[in-house]
Structures are given as C-alpha cells and as structure tokens.
C-alpha positions in Angstrom: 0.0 0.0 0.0 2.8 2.3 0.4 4.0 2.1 -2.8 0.8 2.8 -4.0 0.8 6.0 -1.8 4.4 6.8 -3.3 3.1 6.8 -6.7 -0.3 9.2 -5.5 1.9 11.6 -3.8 4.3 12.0 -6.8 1.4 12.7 -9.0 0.1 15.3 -6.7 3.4 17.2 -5.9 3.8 17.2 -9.9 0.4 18.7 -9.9 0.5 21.1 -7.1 3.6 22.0 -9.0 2.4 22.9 -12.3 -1.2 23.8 -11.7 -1.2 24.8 -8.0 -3.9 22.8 -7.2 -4.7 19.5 -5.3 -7.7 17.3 -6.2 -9.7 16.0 -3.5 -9.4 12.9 -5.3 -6.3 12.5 -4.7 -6.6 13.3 -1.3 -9.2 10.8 -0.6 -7.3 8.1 -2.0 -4.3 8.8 0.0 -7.1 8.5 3.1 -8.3 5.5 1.9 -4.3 3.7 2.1 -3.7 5.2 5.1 -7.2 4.1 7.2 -6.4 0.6 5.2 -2.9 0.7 6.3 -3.3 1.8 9.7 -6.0 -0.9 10.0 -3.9 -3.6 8.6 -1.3 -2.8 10.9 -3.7 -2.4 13.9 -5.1 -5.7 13.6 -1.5 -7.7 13.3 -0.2 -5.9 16.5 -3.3 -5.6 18.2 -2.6 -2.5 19.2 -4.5 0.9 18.4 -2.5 3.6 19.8 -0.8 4.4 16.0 -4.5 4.8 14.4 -5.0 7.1 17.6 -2.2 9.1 17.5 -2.6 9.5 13.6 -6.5 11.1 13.9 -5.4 13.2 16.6 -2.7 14.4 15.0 -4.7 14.8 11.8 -7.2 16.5 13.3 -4.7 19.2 15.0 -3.2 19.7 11.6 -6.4 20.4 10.3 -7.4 22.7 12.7 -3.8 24.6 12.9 -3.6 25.1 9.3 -7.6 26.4 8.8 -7.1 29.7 10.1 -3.7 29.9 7.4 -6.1 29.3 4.7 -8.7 31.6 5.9 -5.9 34.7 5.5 -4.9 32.8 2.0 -1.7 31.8 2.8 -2.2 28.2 1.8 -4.3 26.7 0.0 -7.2 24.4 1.1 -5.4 21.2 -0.9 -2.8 21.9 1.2 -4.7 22.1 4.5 -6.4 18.6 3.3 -3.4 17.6 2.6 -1.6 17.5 5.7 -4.2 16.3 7.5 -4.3 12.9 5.5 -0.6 12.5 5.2 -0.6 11.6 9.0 -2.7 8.6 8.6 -1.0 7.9 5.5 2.8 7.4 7.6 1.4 6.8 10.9 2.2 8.1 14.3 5.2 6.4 14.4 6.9 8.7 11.7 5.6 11.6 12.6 8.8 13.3 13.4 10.7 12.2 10.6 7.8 13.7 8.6 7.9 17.4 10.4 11.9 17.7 10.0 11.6 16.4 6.2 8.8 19.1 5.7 10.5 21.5 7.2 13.6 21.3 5.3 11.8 20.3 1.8 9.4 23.8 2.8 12.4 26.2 3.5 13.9 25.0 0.0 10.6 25.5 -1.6 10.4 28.6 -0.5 13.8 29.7 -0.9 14.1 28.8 -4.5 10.9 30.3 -5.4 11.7 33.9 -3.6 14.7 33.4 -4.6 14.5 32.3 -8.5 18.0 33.7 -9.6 20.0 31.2 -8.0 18.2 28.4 -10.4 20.4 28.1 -13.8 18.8 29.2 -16.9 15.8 27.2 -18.3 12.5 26.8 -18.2 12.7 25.7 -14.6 13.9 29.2 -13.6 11.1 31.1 -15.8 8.3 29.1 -14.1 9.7 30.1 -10.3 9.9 33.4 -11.5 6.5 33.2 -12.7 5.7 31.7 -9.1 7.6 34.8 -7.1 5.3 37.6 -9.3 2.4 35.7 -8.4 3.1 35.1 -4.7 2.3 31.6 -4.5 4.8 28.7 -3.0 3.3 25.4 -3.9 2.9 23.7 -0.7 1.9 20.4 -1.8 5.4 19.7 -3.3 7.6 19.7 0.5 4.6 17.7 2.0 4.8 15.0 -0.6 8.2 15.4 -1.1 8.5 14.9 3.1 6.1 12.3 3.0 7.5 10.2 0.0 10.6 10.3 2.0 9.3 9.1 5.2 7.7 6.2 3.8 11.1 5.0 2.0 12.5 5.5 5.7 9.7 3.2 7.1 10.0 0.6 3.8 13.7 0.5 4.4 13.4 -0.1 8.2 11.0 -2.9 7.8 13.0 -4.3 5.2 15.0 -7.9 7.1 18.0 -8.7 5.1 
C-alpha cells in the first residue's frame, strides 16, 4: 500500500507544482491507504494507539492550518493535505515527517523567492513566474517529506 501512496503523492506534488492545485481525489485516496494501512497494521499488532495518534494528529493539523487558509496563505489542498498525510505514515513517523517538511518547505520557499540562483531554463522562468504571483506550492515539500518518510519506514522494515 505504500507504494501505491508513493506513486499518489508523486502525482500530486507534480500537480500542485504545475497547476497549483490539489484534487480531493487524490486526497481521498491517500485517506483511503492510510485508514487501510493503519487498520492492517492495527489488527496484526493488536494494538490501536498508531491509528489514535494519527487522527489526533490529523485533526490538530487540520485545525492549525484552517485559520492559514482563511488569510490565504495556503491553499485548502494543502490544508487537506496535511491532515491525510498523518494517517498515511502513521504516528510512528511523525517526526521524521515534520523535519523532512520543514527542510523540503524552506527549499521550496527559498528557491521560489529566490529564482536567480536556479540556472537558466524553463525551470527558472516558471519560479519566476511563481515569485510575481506570490504563491509557494505547498503540496510539493509535504509530498516530497512524506515520499521520504515512507522509503525511511520501507527500508526499516526491510529484514535482510
């Protein structure tokens, strides 16, 4: 299932990228792997305390983030967004997850204030393009930070 998600959040950062704009589609999909994974993963430990963690945390996300998109500074994909991607890793990663975004989000946001330091191209045009419209696409670190916490938790569940 987590490849799946891989796959789903790929698409969406690619999206978010190009279009600035997140499909509640997508979204719901990436709920659906998480609640299946979460359940999966409840059952064979018998334990609930990740699915827990991961609503409550969801739910906080959700909350923290509404009043940002009520002044416009993010976008309500975004908002959706984060608040699936914790049931989507777990509770278990969420602190990988918050250092990943927060790196991934500062070099978001730093290239596309910051377009110049890109080399010439069409890459360069579009932050520019980005910068004059004031918009960061916030989808991209959140993927980006949640693709890379799930290859942490594939990779540490891998036995050799």
């Amino acid at each position: 299932m987590k490849g799946l998600a891989v796959s789903l959040l790929a698409r969406i950062a690619w999206l978010d990228f190009t279009t600035q704009k997140i499909s509640n589609r997508d979204v719901l999909l990436l709920l659906c792997l998480g609640l299946g994974s979460l359940q999966f993963m409840s059952i064979l430990t018998g334990s609930w305390w990740d699915m827990g963690l991961s609503a409550l945390a969801g739910l906080l996300l959700f909350v923290a983030l509404l009043p940002f998109w009520a002044m416009r500074k993010v976008g309500a994909g975004d908002v959706k967004l984060m608040a699936v991607v914790s049931f989507l890793i777990g509770g278990s990663g969420l602190l990988a997850f918050s250092v990943l975004l927060l790196v991934f989000a500062l070099a978001t946001a730093l290239v596309v204030k910051n377009p110049l330091m890109l080399p010439e191209g069409a890459f360069r045009l579009y932050a520019e393009h980005l910068d004059r419209k004031g918009v960061v696409p916030f989808g991209v670190p959140i993927s980006i930070g949640a693709i890379c916490t799930l290859g942490l938790q594939i990779y540490g569940n891998a036995r050799f």
